[in-house]
C-alpha positions in Angstrom: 0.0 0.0 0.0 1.3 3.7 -0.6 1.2 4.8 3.2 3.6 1.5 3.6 6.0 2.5 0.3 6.3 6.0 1.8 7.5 5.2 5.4 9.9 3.1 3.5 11.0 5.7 1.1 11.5 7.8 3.8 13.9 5.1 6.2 15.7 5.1 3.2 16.2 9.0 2.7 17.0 9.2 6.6 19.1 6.6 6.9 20.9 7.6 3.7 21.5 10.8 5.0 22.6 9.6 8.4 25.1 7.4 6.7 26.3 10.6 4.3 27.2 12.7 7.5 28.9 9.8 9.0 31.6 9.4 6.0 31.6 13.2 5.6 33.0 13.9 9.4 35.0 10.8 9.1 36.8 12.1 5.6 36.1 8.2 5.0 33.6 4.8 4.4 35.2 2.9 7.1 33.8 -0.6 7.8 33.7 0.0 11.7 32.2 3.3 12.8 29.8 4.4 15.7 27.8 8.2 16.3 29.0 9.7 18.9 25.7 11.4 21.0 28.3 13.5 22.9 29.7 15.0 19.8 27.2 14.7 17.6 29.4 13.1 15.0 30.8 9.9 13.8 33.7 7.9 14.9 35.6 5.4 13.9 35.3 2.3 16.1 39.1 2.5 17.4 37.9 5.8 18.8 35.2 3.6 21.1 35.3 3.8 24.9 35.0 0.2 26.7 32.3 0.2 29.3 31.8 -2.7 31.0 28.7 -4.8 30.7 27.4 -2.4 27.7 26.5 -3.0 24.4 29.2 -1.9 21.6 27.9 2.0 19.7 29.9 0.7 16.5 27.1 -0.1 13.0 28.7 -2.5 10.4 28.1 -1.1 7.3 29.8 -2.9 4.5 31.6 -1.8 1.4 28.8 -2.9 -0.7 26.0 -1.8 1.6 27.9 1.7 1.0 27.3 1.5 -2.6 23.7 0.2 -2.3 23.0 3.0 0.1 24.2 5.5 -2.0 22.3 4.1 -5.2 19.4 3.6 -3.7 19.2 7.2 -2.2 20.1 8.3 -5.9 17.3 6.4 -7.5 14.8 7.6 -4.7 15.7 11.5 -4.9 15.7 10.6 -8.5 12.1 9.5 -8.7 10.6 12.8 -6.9 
């Protein structure tokens, strides 16, 4: 249904976008990286604090998923 393809269409655009500023601060598409809520920017996961008994911050985002991301956002922005 369209209200479904237009929450999806819009994941898409945000997450896109997300993923955008994230190689932007990093001047880079690194594998490991994490957003920092304290700085409001990404970091690369080498950067990472260790707290104990917490989940890791760091998103895997593949080479490829990079490339799908940034086609798929292309296509979308494309089609409005």
């Amino acid at each position: 249904p369209e209200p479904v393809m237009e929450t999806i269409k819009n994941a898409i655009i945000v997450t896109s976008e997300a993923s955008f500023k994230g190689w932007e601060d990093l001047q880079a598409v690194p594998e490991l990286y994490y957003f920092d809520d304290q700085s409001s920017r990404a970091r690369f996961y080498t950067d990472q604090e260790e707290y104990e008994g917490q989940m890791s911050l760091i998103q895997l985002w593949s080479s490829v998923g990079c490339r799908r991301i940034m086609r798929e956002y292309a296509f979308i922005k494309d089609t409005e």
